[in-house]
C-alpha positions as CSV (number, residue, x, y, z in Angstrom):
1,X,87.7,79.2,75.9
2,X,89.3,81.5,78.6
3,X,88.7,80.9,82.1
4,X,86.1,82.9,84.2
5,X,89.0,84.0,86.6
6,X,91.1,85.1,84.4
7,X,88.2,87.1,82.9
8,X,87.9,88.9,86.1
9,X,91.1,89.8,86.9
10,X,91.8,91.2,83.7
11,X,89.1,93.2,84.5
12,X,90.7,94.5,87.7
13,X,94.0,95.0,86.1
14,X,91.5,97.0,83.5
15,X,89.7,98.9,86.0
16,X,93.4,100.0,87.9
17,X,94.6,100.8,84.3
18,X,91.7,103.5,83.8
19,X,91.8,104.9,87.6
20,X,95.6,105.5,86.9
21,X,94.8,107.3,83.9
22,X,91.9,109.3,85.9
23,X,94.5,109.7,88.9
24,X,96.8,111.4,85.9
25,X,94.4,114.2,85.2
26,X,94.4,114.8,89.8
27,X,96.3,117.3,91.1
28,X,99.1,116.3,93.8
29,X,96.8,118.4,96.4
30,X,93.3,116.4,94.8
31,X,95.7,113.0,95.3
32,X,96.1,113.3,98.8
33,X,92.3,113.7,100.0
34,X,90.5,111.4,101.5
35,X,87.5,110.7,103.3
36,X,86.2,108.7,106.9
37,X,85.9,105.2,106.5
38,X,88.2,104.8,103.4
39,X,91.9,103.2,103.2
40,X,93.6,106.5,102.9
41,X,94.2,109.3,100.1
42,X,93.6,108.4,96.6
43,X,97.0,107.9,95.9
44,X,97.5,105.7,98.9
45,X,95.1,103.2,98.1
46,X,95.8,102.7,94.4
47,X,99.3,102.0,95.8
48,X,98.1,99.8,98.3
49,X,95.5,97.7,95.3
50,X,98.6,97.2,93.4
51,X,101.3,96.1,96.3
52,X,98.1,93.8,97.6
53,X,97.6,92.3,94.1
54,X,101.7,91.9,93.5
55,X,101.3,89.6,96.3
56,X,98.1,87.7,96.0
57,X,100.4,86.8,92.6
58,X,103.6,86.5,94.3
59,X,101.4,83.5,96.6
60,X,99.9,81.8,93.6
61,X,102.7,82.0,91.3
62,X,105.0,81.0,94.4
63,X,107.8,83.1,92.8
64,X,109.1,86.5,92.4
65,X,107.2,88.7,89.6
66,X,110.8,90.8,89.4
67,X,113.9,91.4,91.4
68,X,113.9,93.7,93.8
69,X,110.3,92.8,95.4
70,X,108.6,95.5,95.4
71,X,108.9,98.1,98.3
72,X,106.5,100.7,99.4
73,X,108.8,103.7,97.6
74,X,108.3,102.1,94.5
75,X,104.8,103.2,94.7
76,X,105.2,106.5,95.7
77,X,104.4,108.6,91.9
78,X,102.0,107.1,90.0
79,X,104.8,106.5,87.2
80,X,105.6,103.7,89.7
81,X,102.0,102.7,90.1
82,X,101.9,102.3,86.5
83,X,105.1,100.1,86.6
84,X,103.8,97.5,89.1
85,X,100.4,97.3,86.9
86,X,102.4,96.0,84.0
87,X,104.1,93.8,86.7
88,X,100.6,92.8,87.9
89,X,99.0,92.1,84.2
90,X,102.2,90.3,83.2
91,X,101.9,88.1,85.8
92,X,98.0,87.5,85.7
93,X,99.1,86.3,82.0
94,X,101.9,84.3,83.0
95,X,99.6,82.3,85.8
96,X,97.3,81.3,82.9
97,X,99.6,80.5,80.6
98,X,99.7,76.4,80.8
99,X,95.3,76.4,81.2
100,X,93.6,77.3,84.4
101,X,95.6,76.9,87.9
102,X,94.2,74.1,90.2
103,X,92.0,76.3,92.8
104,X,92.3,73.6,95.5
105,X,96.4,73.3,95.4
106,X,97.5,73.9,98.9
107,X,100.0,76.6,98.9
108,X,102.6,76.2,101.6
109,X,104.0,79.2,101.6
110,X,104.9,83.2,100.2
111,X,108.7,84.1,98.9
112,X,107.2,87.1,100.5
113,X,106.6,85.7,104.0
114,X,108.8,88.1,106.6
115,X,111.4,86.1,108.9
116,X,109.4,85.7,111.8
117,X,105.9,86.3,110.6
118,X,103.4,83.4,110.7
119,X,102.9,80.9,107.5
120,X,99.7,80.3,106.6
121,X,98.8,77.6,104.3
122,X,95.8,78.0,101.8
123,X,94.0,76.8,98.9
124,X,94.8,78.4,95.8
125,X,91.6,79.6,95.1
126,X,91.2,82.1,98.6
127,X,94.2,84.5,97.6
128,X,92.7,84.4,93.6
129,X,89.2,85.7,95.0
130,X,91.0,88.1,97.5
131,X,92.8,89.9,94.3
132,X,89.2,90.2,92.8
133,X,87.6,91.2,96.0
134,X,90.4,93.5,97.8
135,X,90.3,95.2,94.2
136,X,87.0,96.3,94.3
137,X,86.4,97.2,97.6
138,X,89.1,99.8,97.6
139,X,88.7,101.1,93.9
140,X,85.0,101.8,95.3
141,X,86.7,103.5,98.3
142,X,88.5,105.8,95.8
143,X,85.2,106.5,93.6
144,X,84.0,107.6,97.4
145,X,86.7,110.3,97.7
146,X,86.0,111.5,94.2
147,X,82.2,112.1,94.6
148,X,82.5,113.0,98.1
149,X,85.1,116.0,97.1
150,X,83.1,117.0,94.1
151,X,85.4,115.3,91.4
152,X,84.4,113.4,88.1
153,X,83.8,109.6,88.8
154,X,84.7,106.6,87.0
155,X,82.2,103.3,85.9
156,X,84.6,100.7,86.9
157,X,82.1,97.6,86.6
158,X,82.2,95.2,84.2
159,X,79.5,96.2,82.0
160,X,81.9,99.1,79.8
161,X,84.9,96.6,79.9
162,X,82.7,93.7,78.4
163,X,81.5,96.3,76.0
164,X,84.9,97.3,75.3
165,X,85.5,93.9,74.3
166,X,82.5,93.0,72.7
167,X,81.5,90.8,75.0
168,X,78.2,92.5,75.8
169,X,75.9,94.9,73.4
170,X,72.9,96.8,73.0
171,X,71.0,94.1,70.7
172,X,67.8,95.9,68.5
173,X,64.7,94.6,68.0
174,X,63.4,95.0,64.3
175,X,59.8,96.4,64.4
């Protein structure tokens, strides 16, 4: 059986895989809009989903997903978008890979954590939501900028990736 968690964040390393592909078709000009009350330009935020969800990993894995850690100019095309998704997916995999992670396991600390910044300990289970949550609320933001400017929107939700996998159909009734 595979774990509800891991359920859902496939389906957010899903849902960033199709908005990459839909960013693909933008212009560098349609990229760069944005709207009040959103993150940034659409380029912007998908960066910023991906960097957030490197590290929700980098937290529960309590290791590096690749050397160098990712930097900001790694996400400045979406070819490096792309990259870190494959990061992010691998890494989503690799988390599962011995059965489902222990959501109350304390974690002490980030190999991320800035000299000087504050360490913050946490059950495992807080950063794991956050990647779900975070995900969502900006991949929304970007559908936003998309409708607001007049472009062709994506249906992000579950419901087509479930149907992708044939884990949910149309079921007939026989008259």
């Amino acid at each position: 059986m595979t774990d509800f968690l891991l359920r859902q964040l496939r389906h957010g390393v899903w849902a960033n895989e199709q908005l990459l592909e839909r960013c693909r078709a933008l212009t560098d000009e349609q990229l760069e809009l944005t709207v009040p009350g959103t993150y940034g330009t659409i380029r912007n935020t998908l960066a910023h989903i991906v960097a957030s969800e490197e590290g929700y990993l980098v937290r529960l894995m309590g290791s590096l997903l690749h050397e160098p850690p990712l930097r900001e100019q790694d996400l400045a095309t979406l070819d490096g978008i792309a990259t870190h998704i494959t990061h992010v997916s691998s890494a989503v995999e690799r988390l599962f890979g011995k059965g489902s992670p222990d959501p109350d396991r304390v974690i002490a600390d980030t190999p991320l954590r800035r000299a000087g910044a504050p360490r913050f300990e946490m059950a495992a289970w807080a950063p794991a939501a956050q990647f779900v949550y975070h995900g969502i609320d900006h991949r929304s933001q970007i559908d936003t900028i998309l409708s607001t400017h007049g472009l062709e929107t994506l249906d992000l939700q579950v419901w087509p990736y479930a149907m992708g996998l044939g884990a949910s159909r149309e079921v007939k009734e026989e008259r």
